[in-house]
Structures are given as structure tokens and as C-alpha cells.
PADO-55745 format. One line per field, with one value per residue (C-alpha): x, y, z; residue in one letter. Coordinates in steps of 0.1 Angstrom, whole numbers, plus 5000, padded with zeros to 4 digits. Example, Ala and Ser with C-alpha at 12.3 -4.5 7.8 and 13.67 -1.06 7.14 Angstrom:
<rs>
east	(5123 5137)
north	(4955 4989)
up	(5078 5071)
pafi	(a s)
</rs>
This chain:
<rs>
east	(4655 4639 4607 4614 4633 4603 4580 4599 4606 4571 4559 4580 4575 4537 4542 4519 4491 4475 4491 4485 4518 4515 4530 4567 4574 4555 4574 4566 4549 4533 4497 4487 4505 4478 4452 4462 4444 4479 4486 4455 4436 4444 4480 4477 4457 4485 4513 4493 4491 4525 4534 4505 4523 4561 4546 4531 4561 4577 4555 4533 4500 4479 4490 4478 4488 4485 4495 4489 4493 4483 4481 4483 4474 4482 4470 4485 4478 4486 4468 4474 4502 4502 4523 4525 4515 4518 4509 4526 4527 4538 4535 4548 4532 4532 4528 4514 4521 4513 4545 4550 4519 4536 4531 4557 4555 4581 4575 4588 4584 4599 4565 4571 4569 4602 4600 4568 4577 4611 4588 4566 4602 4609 4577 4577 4613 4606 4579 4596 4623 4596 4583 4611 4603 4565 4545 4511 4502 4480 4443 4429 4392 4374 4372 4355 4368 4352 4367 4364 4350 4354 4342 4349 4338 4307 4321 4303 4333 4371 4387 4427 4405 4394 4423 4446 4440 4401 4411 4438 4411 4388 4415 4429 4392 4384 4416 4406 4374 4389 4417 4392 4368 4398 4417 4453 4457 4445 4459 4436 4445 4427 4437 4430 4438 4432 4442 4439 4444 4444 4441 4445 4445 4451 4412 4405 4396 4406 4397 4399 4388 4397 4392 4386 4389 4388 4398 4393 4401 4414 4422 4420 4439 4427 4458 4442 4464 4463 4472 4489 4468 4453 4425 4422 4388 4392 4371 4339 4348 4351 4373 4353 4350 4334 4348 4353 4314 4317 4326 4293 4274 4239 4210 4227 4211 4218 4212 4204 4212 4252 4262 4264 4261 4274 4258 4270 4281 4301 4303 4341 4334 4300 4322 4348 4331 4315 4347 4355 4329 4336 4367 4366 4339 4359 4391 4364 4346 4344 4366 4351 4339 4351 4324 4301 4278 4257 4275 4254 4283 4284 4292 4319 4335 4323 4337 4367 4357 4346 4377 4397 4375 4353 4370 4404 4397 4378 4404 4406 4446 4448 4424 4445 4481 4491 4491 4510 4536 4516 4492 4484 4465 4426 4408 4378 4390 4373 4353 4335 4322 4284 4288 4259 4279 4299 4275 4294 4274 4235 4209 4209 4244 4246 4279 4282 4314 4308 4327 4301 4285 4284 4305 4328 4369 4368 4341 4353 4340 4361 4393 4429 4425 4399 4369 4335 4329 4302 4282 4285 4274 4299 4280 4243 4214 4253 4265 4299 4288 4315 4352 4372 4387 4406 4411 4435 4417 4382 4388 4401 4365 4348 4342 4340 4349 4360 4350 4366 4383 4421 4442 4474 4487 4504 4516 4552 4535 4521 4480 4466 4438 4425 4397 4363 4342 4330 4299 4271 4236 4213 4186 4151 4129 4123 4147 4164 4193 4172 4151 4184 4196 4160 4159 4195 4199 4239 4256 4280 4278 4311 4316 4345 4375 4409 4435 4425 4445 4441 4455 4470 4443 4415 4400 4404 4407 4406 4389 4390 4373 4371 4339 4320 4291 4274 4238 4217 4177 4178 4191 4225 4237 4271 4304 4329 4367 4394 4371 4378 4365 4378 4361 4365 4349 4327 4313 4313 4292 4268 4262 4240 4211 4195 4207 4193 4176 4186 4180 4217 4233 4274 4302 4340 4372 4411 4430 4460 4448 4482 4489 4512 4549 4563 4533 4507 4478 4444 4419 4384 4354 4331 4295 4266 4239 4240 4246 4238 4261 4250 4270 4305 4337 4346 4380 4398 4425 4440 4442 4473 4465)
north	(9304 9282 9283 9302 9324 9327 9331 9357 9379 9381 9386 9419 9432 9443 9474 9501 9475 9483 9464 9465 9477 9444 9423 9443 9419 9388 9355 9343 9307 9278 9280 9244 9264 9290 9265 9245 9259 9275 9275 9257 9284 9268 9270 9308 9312 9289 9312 9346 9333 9330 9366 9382 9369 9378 9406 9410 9395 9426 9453 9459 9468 9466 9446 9429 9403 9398 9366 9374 9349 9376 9359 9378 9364 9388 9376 9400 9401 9424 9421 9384 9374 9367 9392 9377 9352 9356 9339 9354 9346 9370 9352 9366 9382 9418 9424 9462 9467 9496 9496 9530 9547 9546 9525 9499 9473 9449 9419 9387 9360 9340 9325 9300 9300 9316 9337 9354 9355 9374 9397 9405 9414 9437 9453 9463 9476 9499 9510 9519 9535 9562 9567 9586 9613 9610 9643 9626 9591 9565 9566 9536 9533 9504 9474 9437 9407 9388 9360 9327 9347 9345 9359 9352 9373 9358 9346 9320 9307 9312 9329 9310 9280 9288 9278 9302 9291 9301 9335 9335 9324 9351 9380 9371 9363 9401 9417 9394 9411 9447 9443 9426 9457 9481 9493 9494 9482 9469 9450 9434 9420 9400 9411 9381 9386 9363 9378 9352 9375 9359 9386 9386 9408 9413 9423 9390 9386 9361 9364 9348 9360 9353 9380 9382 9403 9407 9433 9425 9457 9464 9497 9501 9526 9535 9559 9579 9581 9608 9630 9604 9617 9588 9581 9554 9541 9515 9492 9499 9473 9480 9464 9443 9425 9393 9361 9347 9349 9385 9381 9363 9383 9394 9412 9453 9484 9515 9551 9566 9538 9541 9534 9499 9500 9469 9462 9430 9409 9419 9409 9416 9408 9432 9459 9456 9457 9490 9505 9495 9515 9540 9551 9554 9574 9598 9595 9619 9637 9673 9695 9709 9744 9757 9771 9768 9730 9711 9675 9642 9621 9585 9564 9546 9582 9597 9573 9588 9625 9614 9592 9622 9654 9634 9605 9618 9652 9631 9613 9625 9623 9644 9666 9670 9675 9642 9630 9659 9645 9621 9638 9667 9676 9685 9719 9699 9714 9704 9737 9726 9696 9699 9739 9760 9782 9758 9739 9710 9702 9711 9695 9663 9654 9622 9609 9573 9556 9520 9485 9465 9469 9440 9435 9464 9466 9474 9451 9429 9417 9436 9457 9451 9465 9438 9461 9451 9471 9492 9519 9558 9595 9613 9643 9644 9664 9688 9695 9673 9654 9631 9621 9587 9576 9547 9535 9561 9589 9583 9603 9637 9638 9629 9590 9566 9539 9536 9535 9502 9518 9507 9489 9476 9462 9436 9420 9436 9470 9486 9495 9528 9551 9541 9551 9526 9529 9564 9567 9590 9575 9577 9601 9596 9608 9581 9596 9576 9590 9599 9620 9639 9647 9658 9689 9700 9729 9729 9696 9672 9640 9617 9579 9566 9577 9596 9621 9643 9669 9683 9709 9698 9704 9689 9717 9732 9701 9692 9659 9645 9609 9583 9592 9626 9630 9666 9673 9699 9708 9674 9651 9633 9650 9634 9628 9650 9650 9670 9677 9685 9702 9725 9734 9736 9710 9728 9752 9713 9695 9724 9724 9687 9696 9655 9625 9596 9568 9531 9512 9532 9528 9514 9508 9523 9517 9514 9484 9509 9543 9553 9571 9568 9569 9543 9540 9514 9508 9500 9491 9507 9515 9544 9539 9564 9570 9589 9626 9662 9690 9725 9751 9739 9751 9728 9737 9722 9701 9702 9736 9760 9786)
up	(7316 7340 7355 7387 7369 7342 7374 7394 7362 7351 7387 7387 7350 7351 7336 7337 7352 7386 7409 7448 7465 7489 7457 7459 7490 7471 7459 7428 7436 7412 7407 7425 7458 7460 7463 7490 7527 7541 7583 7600 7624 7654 7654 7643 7677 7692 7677 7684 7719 7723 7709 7732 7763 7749 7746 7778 7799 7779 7796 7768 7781 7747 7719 7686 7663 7627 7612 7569 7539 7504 7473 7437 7402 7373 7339 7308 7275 7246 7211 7198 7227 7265 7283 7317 7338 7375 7405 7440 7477 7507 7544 7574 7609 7622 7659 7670 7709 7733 7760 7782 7765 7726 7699 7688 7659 7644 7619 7606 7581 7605 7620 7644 7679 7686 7661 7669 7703 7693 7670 7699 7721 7694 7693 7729 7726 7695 7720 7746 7724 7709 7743 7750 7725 7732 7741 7747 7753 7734 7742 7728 7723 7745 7724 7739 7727 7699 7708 7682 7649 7613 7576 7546 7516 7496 7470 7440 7426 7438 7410 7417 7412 7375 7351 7338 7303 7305 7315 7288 7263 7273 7275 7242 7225 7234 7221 7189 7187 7196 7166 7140 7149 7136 7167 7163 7202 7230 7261 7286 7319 7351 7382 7414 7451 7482 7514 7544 7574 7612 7638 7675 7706 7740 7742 7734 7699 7675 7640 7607 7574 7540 7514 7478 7450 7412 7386 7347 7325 7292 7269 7238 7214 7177 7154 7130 7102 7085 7113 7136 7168 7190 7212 7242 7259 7292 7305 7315 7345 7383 7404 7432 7461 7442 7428 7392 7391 7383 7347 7338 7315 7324 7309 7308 7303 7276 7285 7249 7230 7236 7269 7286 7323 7338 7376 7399 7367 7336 7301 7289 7252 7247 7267 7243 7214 7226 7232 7201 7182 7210 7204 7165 7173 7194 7170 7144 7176 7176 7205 7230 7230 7266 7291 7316 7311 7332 7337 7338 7355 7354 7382 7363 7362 7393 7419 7410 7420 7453 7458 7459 7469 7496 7507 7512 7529 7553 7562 7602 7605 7568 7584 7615 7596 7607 7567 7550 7525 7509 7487 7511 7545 7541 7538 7556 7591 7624 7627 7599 7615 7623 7616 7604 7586 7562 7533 7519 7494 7480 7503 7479 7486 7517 7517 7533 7548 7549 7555 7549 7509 7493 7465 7476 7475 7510 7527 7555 7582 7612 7606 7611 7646 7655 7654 7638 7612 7603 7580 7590 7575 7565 7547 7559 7536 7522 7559 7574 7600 7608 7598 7594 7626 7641 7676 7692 7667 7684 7717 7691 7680 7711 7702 7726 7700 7663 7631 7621 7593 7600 7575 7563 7527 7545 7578 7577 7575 7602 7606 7603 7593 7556 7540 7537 7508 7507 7484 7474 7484 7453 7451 7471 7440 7410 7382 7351 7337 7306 7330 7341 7301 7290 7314 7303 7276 7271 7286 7285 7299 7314 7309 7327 7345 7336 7342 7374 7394 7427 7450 7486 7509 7483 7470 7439 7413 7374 7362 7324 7317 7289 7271 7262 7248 7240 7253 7236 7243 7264 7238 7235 7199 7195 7207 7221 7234 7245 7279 7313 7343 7368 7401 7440 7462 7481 7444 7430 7454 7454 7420 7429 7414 7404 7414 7400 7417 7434 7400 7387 7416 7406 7418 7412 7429 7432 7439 7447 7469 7479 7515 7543 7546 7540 7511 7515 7488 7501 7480 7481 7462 7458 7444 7435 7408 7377 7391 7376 7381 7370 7356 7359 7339 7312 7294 7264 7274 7235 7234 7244 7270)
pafi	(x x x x x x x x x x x x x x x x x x x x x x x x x x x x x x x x x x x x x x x x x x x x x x x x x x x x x x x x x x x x x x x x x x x x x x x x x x x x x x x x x x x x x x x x x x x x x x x x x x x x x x x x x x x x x x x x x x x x x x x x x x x x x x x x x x x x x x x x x x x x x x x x x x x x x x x x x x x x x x x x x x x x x x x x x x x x x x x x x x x x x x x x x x x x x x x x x x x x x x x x x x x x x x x x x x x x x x x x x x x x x x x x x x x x x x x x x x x x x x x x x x x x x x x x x x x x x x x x x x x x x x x x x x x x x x x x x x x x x x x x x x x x x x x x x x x x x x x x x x x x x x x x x x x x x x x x x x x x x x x x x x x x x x x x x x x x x x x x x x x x x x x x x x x x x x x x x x x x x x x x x x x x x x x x x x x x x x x x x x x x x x x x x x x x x x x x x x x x x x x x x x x x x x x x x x x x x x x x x x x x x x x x x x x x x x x x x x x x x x x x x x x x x x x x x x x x x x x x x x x x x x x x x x x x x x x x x x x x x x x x x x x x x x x x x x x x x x x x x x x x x x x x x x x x x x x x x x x x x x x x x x x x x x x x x x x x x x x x x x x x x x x x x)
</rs>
């Protein structure tokens, strides 16, 4: 086999790894190729120019260009042997146009200046195509030109400029410690992804920004022989908006003496280690008695629970029926909004949509519509006070502009609603996550995220996680497993009773938040403090009903 073949086969054979959706139209590339400074900016405006006014001379009265180069390096390793190494490239340029009142958008990796100007053409004619089956026309929000702008994601150190044998090293030195500390696997990965995204409009904005992000994880698996059964823990990592300076480790904290909390920086090797211990511990834990518990919920497992009972129901085109095949429409209906009568949550619970927060999946600098972005309520003292919406949303709620929350996976796909990071703000009242276990009588408190299930209009749900730990008379007492919890969002979110302060405040996230049709993966993170949940129904997940 030769190295292109080598390349492209390992590009395509991640496995059960994460990996953004954007990669399936990737080419496999050399590592020295990522590093070079791809298509200068002015001959992107040159080439955007050009499609703007194909466009125009075509009778589109609104149009937008995207001109994308999204670069992937996967890094794989399983016990004492590298898996895959992966470095991919996907260039190309999507053009979005408004012709006749309806949408229209065509794209090409032909990017030169006939071919854009052939895109744009193409555009406008899908346009006016779908017009003729149009009820209502486009009503695009008012949006002033930026004109010359740029951002770039504040980054230390560029992780596709860190050798692939240092991060080899460091993946294979932790399954080394994992496998001498007696688990019978473990497979660790780094996840790196550049997205250089040039966007232009007919409003007159031209924008550059170059994006990073970073994903180290791992799992680990220990067999218990006698009976065969197994138990897995994950990393205690988030993904992030951040460069290679993420994995530097820093001074961590402990909640009881167990739990590492990893804030900003992360130490791969102590996290290991942990779950190391962690999961022998759980192979001998004791089963869950089901019943009623309070739940002290960690933000490396909580993210996940907003993720899909907060963010997505607040999702304006899921709540409008607009998003019903993928994953479900939204019991968060537009009576709701601002109502009296509907409590979303205890008076503790403020739920904050924001593009901005450093360190994030999802902060950039403006959206792939060309609108700044910004930082929005969502759920103010438990009552729905706004939605997620895009340009031609903005006018359904009243909106004179938009949100800045529009997004593709890549320039041949077309832009749309996605959610920004949703997050719980922390508490206002000076509370360690020991203060929330010492008030608790029967508990059980979550580390880490896992199998979840919910209904098609977000409401009635099931979450598991990685790590359980049983809380009597306000005292951690051991370790349990075999948990998982069952409410309704609106019973769930009521049930805030403590929410701790700034000083816990994490970060969780996705690389790969599926919606759409065609699906598109955006990725997005979802922070909050250390959060107490009172009297929710905990079941056994091992035994038969």
C-alpha cells in the first residue's frame, strides 16, 4: 500500500470516534499541507465579488458567498498500538441567493473565477425554480455591512503545528498507565479542526475568520472475570474552542477527595489514572436501589441534559414544525413564550444562548450569515423568554434582527438555524459543591456523560452517565452503578433547588450535534455549575422490568 492509499483509508476508518460529519466530503492530505496559509484574502474578496454580481446580473436580489477550506487531524490509538493517523482537507465555496422572493443555493469546488460565477448562475436558477411552489416570501432581517473584518479564535499554540509524534507519545503514555494500572482496555484519541471560512454579501460584508478546535478523550474498559460483566469510564475531557494549550496540566480541584474537575487546561495522564481507579471501583460497586433521590449533577454530565431538553426545544424552526424528521419538533410551543401560566424551570434556572464564551465549541466572531454574534436569555429567573432564530426567522417572533446563530458543516451545505452554546448561568449565592452534598439525606451524585433517551417533542427523557456515587446524611458513602434517571423537562428543571457558584462553572460539548436533512453536525458546548435536583426517579438500568 502506498501512502495515499494508507492516508485515504485511515481518513475513512475512525470507527466509533466522534467525528464531525464535514470530514465525509474531506481528502486525505500530508501533514506539511495543513500548514501552509491556503487562498490569500484578497483574491477570496476578488472571487466573492465576482459571484455577488453573477449573481446579481441573474436577478438575485440578496445573496451571500462562502468560500471554506476545513481541515481534520484524527490521532488513534488503542492500548500499546497507533490506530490511525489522519490528516484531511475539504475546499470548495457555497453561494446562498434570494431570486423571486425564495432561497436558492448551489456549490462547487471548482473555485475560480468562472467557476464561482457559474455557482452563483446556479444559485439564482434553483431560486427561481422553488419560487414556483412558494406560498410566502423570504423576509430577511436588516443587516449593515461590516465591510473589511476578521477573527480568529484565541488560540496559544496551533495544535496542526505540534508534531504528530508528541501527541502519539502522549496518547500511547496514557494507555501505558491505564493498562499497567489493571484495565483490560482503553483507546485514547485527539481530535484537531481548523476551519478557514471567507464570507461575503451583498450587504456589504466581507469576513475572514479562522477557527480552532480540540478534542482529547479516551475510555477505558476493566472485565471482571469471574462473571465476565464489564465496566467503561471516558474522559473527563471537554471538547473546546482552544488550541494545543489545552492539554497542559494545571493545579485541579477534588470534590470529596475523588473527583478531578478539569477547568481551561487539562491533564490527560492524572485523568487517566483516576479513571483507572474509577472504574475498578465501579466493576465491585453496589446496584442501585430504584426511587426517588436528590441528584448533585456535574457539569461534565450535565451539559448533556441541557444539550437535548433546553437547547434543542429552543430551537425556533423545531418549535415551529419546520425540523420534524430529525430528532423531533419541540413541546416549547410559542404560547409559552413570556407566559404567566407556563414555569420552565424553578426561579434558579437562567438559561443563556451565547456565541461569544471563550473557550466554547461554538464561539466565533459573526455567523455564516454575516451577522455579529452575540449573548441572549433564553430561560430568565424559570420563565421562556426567547427562542433561537436566524435571519428570515426574526420577523416570526417579532425581531427586527437575528440572533447570529446560523451555521453550516461546510461550504457545499447550505446555512441554517443551529444551536449556540446554550448554558445554565451559575448560581448568585456562594455554594461549593460540598455545600450542595451536606444538605442531602438520600442522593446520588453524576460524573460524566452516557446513554440518554428522549421523546420527540423533548419532554419526557432518560439520562445514565459514567460515574455514581451514593450520598447519605450529606456525605459521599461509596460508589454506585446501574443508574439512570427518568423525568419530564418542565418536573426536571423545577426540581433546581442549588446551583453552585462561578468558581465550578465547566464546560461540555459535541463536536457532532446532528439536525437537518440532509444532516449537518455542528459543534457546540453547554456549561453550568454543579446543580441539585430534588426528588427525581432513579431506576435500575440492569434490572428486567
Amino acid at each position: 500500500m502506498d501512502r495515499k492509499d494508507f492516508l485515504r483509508n485511515t481518513a475513512f476508518g475512525m470507527g466509533a470516534f466522534m467525528i464531525p460529519r464535514s470530514m465525509l466530503h474531506a481528502t486525505p492530505i500530508e501533514v506539511e499541507a495543513a500548514l501552509n496559509g491556503g487562498m490569500d484574502v484578497a483574491i477570496k474578496k476578488q472571487l466573492a465579488d465576482v459571484a455577488l454580481a453573477a449573481a446579481k446580473a441573474k436577478g438575485a436580489t440578496y445573496t451571500d458567498v462562502r468560500i471554506g477550506r476545513y481541515l481534520n487531524q484524527f490521532v488513534v490509538t488503542r492500548e500499546t498500538r497507533v490506530q490511525n493517523v489522519a490528516n484531511t482537507e475539504s475546499f470548495g465555496v457555497g453561494i446562498r441567493v434570494i431570486a423571486n422572493g425564495s432561497w436558492g443555493f448551489a456549490s462547487s469546488n471548482n473555485v475560480t473565477k468562472e467557476g464561482v460565477a457559474r455557482t452563483a448562475e446556479r444559485a439564482v436558477a434553483v431560486a427561481k425554480a422553488n419560487a414556483k411552489i412558494l406560498d410566502n416570501p423570504v423576509q430577511l432581517a436588516s443587516q449593515k455591512g461590516y465591510g473589511d473584518v476578521s477573527w480568529k479564535t484565541p488560540i496559544e499554540k496551533n495544535a496542526f503545528e505540534v508534531p504528530v509524534k508528541e501527541k502519539v507519545d502522549l496518547l500511547l503514555a496514557a494507555n501505558a498507565l491505564a493498562m499497567k494500572g489493571g484495565v483490560n482496555f482503553v483507546n485514547s484519541a485527539i481530535l484537531a479542526v481548523n476551519e478557514q471560512k471567507y464570507f461575503a454579501s451583498s450587504d456589504g460584508s466581507y469576513i475572514d475568520q479562522d477557527i480552532h478546535r480540540l478534542f482529547p478523550n479516551f475510555t477505558v474498559t476493566k472485565i471482571d472475570q469471574a462473571s465476565g460483566k464489564f465496566e467503561s469510564i471516558k474522559a473527563l475531557s471537554s471538547p473546546v474552542g482552544m488550541g494545543y494549550e489545552y492539554l497542559t496540566p494545571n493545579p485541579t480541584e477534588k470534590v470529596g477527595g475523588i473527583v478531578t474537575r478539569y477547568k481551561n487546561r487539562y491533564d490527560m495522564m492524572e485523568d487517566i489514572a483516576n479513571a483507572t481507579e474509577g472504574v475498578k471501583q465501579k466493576i465491585k460497586a453496589k446496584s442501585v436501589e430504584p426511587g426517588k433521590y436528590d441528584l448533585i449533577l456535574d457539569p461534565s454530565h450535565l451539559w448533556l441534559t441541557i444539550h437535548e431538553s433546553v437547547a434543542h426545544p429552543t430551537e425556533l424552526d423545531r418549535v415551529l414544525g419546520y425540523e420534524a424528521n430529525y430528532a423531533g419538533t419541540s413541546f416549547l410551543t410559542l404560547e409559552k413564550l413570556n407566559s404567566k401560566k407556563f414555569n420552565f424551570g424553578s426561579k434558579l434556572v437562567n438559561i443563556i444562548a451565547d456565541k461569544k464564551q471563550y473557550g466554547s465549541l461554538g464561539a466565533v466572531g459573526y455567523d455564516d450569515e454575516g451577522v455579529g454574534t452575540k449573548q441572549w436569555d433564553i430561560i430568565k429567573d424559570g420563565v421562556l423568554v426567547n427562542f433561537q432564530a436566524i435571519r428570515d426567522q426574526a420577523h416570526m417572533l417579532g425581531m427586527k434582527e437575528s440572533h447570529g446563530c446560523c451555521y453550516a458543516q461546510s461550504w457545499n451545505d447550505v446555512q441554517f438555524q443551529r444551536m449556540p452554546n446554550v448554558s445554565l448561568a451559575a448560581g448568585k449565592e456562594t455554594l461549593s459543591v460540598d455545600d450542595l452534598i451536606k444538605n442531602v439525606e438520600k442522593g446520588v451524585y453524576i460524573i460524566g456523560d452516557g446513554s440518554f433517551s428522549i421523546d420527540q417533542q423533548r419532554y419526557n427523557f432518560q439520562f445514565g452517565g459514567q460515574s455514581f456515587y451514593e450520598v447519605k446524611n450529606g456525605k459521599i458513602v461509596g460508589m454506585l452503578k446501574d443508574v439512570s434517571y427518568q423525568s419530564n423537562t418542565q418536573e426536571f428543571w423545577n426540581s433546581v433547588t442549588a446551583i453552585a457558584d462561578q468558581n465550578d462553572y465547566r464546560l461540555g460539548g459535541a463536536f457532532n450535534d446532528g439536525k437537518g436533512q440532509p444532516g449537518q453536525s455542528n459543534a457546540v458546548s453547554h456549561g453550568s455549575s454543579t446543580t441539585r435536583f430534588n426528588g427525581v426517579n432513579v431506576i435500575n438500568t440492569a434490572r428486567k422490568i
